[in-house]
C-alpha positions in Angstrom: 53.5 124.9 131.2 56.3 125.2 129.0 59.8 127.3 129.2 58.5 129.5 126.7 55.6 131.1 128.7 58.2 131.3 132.1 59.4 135.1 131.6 55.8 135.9 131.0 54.8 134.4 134.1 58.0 135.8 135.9 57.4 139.3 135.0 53.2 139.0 135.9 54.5 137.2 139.4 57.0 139.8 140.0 54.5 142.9 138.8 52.4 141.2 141.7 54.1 141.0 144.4 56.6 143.9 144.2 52.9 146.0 143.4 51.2 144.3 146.9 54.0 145.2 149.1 53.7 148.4 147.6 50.0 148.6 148.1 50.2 147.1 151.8 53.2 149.6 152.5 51.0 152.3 151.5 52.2 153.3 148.4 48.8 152.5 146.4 50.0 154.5 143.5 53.1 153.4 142.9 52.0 149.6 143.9 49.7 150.0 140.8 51.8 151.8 138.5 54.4 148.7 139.1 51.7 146.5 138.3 50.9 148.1 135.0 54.9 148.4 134.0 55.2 144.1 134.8 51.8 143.4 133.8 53.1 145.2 130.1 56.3 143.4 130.3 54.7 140.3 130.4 51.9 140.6 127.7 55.0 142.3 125.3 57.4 139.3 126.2 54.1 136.8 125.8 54.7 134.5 122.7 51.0 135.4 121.7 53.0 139.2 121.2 54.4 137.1 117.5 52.6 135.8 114.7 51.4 132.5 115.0 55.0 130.0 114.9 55.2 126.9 112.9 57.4 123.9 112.6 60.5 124.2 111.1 59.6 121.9 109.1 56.9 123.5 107.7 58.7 126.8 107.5 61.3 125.3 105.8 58.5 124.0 103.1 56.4 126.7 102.9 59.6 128.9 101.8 60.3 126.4 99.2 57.0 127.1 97.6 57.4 131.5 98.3 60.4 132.4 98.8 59.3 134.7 102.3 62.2 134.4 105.3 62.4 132.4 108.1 62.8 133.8 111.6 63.8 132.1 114.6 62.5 133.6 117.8 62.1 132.6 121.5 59.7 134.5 123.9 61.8 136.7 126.4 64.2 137.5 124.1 64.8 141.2 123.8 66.6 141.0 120.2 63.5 139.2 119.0 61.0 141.7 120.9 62.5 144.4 118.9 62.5 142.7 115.2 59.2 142.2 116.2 58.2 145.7 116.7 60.0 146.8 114.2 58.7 144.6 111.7 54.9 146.1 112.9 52.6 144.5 109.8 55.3 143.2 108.0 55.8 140.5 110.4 52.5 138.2 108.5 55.5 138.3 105.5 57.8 136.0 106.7 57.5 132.6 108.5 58.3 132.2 112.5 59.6 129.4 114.1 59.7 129.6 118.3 62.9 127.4 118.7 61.8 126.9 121.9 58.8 124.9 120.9 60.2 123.1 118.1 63.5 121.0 118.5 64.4 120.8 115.2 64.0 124.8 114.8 66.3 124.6 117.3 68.7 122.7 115.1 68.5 124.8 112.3 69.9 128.0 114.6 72.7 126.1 116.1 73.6 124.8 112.3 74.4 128.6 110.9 75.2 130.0 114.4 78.3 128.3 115.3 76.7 126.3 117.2 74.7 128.7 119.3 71.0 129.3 119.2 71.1 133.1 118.6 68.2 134.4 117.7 66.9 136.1 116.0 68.2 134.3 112.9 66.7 134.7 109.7 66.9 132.0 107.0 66.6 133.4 103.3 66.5 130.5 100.6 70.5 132.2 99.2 71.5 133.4 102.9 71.7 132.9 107.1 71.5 136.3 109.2 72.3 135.9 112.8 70.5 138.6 115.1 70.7 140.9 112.1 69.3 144.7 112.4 65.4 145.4 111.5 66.4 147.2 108.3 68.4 144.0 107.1 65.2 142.0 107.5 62.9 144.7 106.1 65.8 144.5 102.9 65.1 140.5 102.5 
């Protein structure tokens, strides 16, 4: 198992066992309505909550031939959680690149963020956007 499915699996361990002491203190409801809450977390955190993520090497291609955006993401990551949602069907547009899964994607973040490997970042072919708001990206 990889890094990138760990706060998944944290928040579906942690839905589990804080919901069975729950349940075996007595408090069925509110042992299942724990359950539910961490159980959500983790399939909204789940890198399967993205589009599909490619290479960025193939990103970096595949913008070369139309143009669309590039956004880096990691799973558990709030600020990419809610680009994500924001983004709804609009998120098919633009390429994604789990910089967790790909070193190299990796690369490119830390070369226009200081550095760091903030993400989001979104790669246009004339500009770099680190974390930048859902109505930038929905501007690109």
């Amino acid at each position: 198992m990889t890094r990138r499915w760990h706060s998944t699996v944290g928040y579906a361990v942690a839905g589990l066992v804080v919901g069975g002491l729950l349940v075996a203190s007595g408090s069925t409801l509110a042992g299942v309505l724990v359950l539910v809450v961490f159980l959500g977390a983790a399939v909204v955190f789940s890198p399967r909550a993205f589009p599909e993520s490619i290479t960025d090497e193939s990103a970096r291609d595949a913008q070369s031939r139309d143009g669309r955006p590039i956004i880096y993401w990691r799973p558990g990551c709030p600020f990419c959680l809610r680009l994500r949602t924001s983004l709804a069907r609009e998120a098919r547009r633009y390429h994604w690149v789990d910089i967790w899964s790909d070193p190299d994607g990796a690369a490119s973040v830390r070369s226009v963020a200081d550095g760091n490997e903030t993400v989001p970042t979104v790669v246009t072919p004339d500009r770099s956007y680190v974390n930048p708001s859902p109505r930038t990206v929905k501007s690109l």
